[in-house]
C-alpha positions, 0 to 999 in steps of 0.5 A: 839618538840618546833621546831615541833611547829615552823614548824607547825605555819610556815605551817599554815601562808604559808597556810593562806597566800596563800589563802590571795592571791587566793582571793586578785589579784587586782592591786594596785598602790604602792608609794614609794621613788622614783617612784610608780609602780602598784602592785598586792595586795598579793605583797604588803602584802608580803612586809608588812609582810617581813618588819614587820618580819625584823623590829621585829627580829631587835628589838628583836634581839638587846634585845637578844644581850643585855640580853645575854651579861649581863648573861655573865656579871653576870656568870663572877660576880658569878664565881669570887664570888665563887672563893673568897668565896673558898678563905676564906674558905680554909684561914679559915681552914688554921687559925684553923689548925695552932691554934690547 
């Protein structure tokens, strides 16, 4: 269902994209670098967008990274906890049968 609705919103700014450039087919002048060139407006908000998208999935990928590389951190605590929780106990039993 949650890719359904990445589909869909996908779809929909594909649409809405499309109908941006049906409407913007002016020639612009684009500077960059080392030269400038003139471009169709749809063509420059394409690049926009696809430099928007690449910057966002950058930072939020490093984020990602770092959130997921601490739950593996935190799993790894966690484990070693229960195993020296478990450590005890049995100690303990071991104490109590011996005392009896």
């Amino acid at each position: 269902m949650k890719k359904l609705g990445l589909y869909l919103s996908v779809l929909v700014l594909a649409v809405l994209f499309f109908v941006f450039g049906l409407f913007n087919k002016a020639q612009v002048q684009f500077d960059y670098i080392l030269g400038s060139t003139q471009l169709p407006l749809v063509f420059v908000m394409l690049i926009c967008f696809v430099c928007g998208a690449l910057l966002t999935q950058i930072v939020f990928g490093l984020k990602f990274l770092y959130w997921k590389n601490r739950a593996v951190a935190l799993e790894k605590m966690l484990a070693q906890e229960y195993k020296a929780q478990d450590k005890v106990q049995v100690r303990a039993e071991f104490e109590q049968s011996h005392q009896a």
